[in-house]
N, C-alpha and C positions, 0 to 999 in steps of 0.2 A: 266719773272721770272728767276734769275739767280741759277743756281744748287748751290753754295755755299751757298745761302739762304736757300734756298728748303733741303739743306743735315742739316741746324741747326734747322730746325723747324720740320722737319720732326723727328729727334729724341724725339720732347718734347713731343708727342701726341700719343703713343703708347702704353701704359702700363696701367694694372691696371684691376680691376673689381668690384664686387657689393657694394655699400656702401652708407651709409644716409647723410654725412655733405661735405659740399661744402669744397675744395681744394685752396691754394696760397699757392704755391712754386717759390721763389725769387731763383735767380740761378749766379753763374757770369760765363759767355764762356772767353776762352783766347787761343790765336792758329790760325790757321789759315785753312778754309776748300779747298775741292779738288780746283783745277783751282787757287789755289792762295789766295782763297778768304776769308773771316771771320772777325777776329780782336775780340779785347777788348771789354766786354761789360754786359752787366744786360738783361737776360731774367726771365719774371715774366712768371706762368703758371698758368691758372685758370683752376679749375673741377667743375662743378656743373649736374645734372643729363639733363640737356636741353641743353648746351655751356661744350665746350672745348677752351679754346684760349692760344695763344703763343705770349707773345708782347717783344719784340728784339727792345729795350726802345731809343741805341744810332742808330740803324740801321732804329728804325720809322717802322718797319716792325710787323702786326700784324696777326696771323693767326688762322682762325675761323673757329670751326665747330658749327652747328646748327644740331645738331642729331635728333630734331624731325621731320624737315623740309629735312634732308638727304641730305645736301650741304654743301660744304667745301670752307672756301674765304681765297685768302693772300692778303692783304689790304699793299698797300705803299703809306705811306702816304708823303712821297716825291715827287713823281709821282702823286700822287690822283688819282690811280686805284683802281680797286679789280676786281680779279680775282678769278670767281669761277668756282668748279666744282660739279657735283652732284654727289653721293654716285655709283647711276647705270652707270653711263658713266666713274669712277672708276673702277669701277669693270670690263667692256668690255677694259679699257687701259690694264689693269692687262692681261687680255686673251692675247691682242695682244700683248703684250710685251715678255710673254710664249710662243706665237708658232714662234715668231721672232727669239729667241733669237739662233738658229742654225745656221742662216744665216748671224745673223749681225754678231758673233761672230768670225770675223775674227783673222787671226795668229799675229798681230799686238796687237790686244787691247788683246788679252789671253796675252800675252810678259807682257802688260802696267798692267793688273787686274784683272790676274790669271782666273782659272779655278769656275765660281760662283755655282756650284754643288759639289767642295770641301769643304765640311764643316766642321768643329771643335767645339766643344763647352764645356766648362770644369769649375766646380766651385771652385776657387781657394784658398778662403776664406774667412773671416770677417772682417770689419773697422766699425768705426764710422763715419755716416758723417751728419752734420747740429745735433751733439747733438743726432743721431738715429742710431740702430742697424743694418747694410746694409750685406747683403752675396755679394760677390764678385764671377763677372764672367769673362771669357775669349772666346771670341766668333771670328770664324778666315774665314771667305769666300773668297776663291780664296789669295790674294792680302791685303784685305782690312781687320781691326781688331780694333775691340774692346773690352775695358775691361770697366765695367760698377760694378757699387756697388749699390745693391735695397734691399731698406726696404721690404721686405716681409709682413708687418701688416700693409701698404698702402693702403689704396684701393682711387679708382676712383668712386666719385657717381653713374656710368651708370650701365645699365642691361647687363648681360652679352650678350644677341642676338645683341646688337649695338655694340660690342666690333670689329669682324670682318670686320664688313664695313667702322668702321670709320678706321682700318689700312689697308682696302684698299684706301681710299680717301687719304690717308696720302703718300703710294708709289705709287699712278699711278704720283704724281709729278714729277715721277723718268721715265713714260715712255716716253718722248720725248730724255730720253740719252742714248739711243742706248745700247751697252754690258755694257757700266758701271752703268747702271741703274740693269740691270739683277742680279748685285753684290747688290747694296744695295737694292735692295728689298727681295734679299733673306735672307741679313742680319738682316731688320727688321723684317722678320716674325721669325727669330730665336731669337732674342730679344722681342717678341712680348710673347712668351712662358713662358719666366721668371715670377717668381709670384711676385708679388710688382711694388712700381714708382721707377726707377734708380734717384740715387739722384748725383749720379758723373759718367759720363762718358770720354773715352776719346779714340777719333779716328783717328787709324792711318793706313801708308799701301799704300795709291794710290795717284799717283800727286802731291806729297811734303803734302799729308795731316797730320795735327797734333794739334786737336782740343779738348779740354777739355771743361765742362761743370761740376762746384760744388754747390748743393746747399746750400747756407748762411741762410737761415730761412723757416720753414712749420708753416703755419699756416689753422688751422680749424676755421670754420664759415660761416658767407652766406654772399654770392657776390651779391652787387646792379646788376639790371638787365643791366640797360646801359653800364655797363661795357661790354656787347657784341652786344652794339647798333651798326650797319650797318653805315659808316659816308656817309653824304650826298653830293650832286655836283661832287660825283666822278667817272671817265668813270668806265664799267664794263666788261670786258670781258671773255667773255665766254669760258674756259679753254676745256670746256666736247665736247664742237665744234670741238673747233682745233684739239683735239686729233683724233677726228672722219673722219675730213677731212685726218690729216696725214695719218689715216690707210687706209683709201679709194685709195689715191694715191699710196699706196704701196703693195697695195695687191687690183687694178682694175678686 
């Protein structure tokens, strides 16, 4: 799974709280993420109180949580894998990714993405965006910065106790990247506070990054279930493993 993926879909799935009617938010990205990577394109976003999904339409890249099953998949349907991971083996990336981060966190990468215990975070103002009343924020870790616009009268179908673990499933993505992962997970959990769904975001700061994300249309209603149907004949690998082994070898 390449981090400039993992840095677009991991924004889409973070927000939000209690609420009754299922969620599609149509979005266009344009920019390019850390390593290079990104480009032009349509992410749709679905909420419903069982499924979260992120599908990144020209990139074929779909990203899935199952919150009552506590599993998280990124589906390439290029490759015809999915990779998943579960909520608990999340959550133990998370740990190790915290008591790493003193060590990995050499005079080089602090140079490349700053200091990730420098925080900032400041509400800047109000726009409209997709038609909807958004506060505007400015949020600054180390290096790396966002300024994001969220409807505050948004909500997310789920309960607020699954709120938590689904943003841990969402940045353990971030711990196989060493200090620069340390940056964006801190950043999500400071983005993760904001009340509402961000409906425009746009990230800059680290590795030539300079990624936008606006939403075009929200729509309320209920989502056919197959729309987070599992696809078939695809290899599956086990993300919650690997992570397991890396920390095994690194802390024998």
């Amino acid at each position: 799974m390449k981090r400039p993926i993992i840095v677009i879909l991991a924004l889409t799935l973070l927000f939000g709280s209690l609420s009754a009617a299922d969620l599609t938010i149509t979005f266009t990205s344009k920019g390019k993420s850390a390593m290079g990577g990104g480009g032009d394109g349509t992410v749709i976003q679905y909420y419903t109180a069982a499924y979260q999904m992120a599908r990144m339409v020209e990139a074929r890249h779909d990203d899935l949580i199952d919150i009552q099953q506590g599993i998280s998949y990124v589906i390439d349907h290029k490759k015809k894998t999915v990779s998943k991971i579960s909520f608990d083996d999340a959550a133990a990336a998370m740990a190790n990714l915290d008591t790493s981060n003193g060590a990995a966190l050499g005079k080089l990468m602090t140079v490349m993405v700053g200091d990730p215990n420098a925080v900032q975070v400041a509400r800047t103002g109000n726009e409209q965006v997709a038609g909807r009343n958004c506060q505007v924020w400015h949020i600054q870790v180390g290096k790396l910065v966002m300024d994001l616009s969220a409807d505050p009268t948004l909500k997310r179908p789920i309960p607020d106790r699954d709120l938590a673990r689904i943003t841990q499933a969402r940045i353990a993505q971030f711990a196989r990247s060493g200090p620069m992962g340390a940056s964006f997970k801190r950043m999500f959990e400071e983005m993760a506070k904001i009340q509402g769904i961000p409906l425009k975001t746009h990230m800059t700061g680290i590795m030539g990054m300079d990624a936008t994300q606006e939403a075009t249309r929200v729509e309320v209603g209920a989502i056919p279930a197959d729309t987070f149907a599992l696809p078939e004949g695809y290899k599956v690998e086990d993300m919650g493993k690997q992570l397991r082994e890396a920390a095994a070898k690194a802390h024998p």
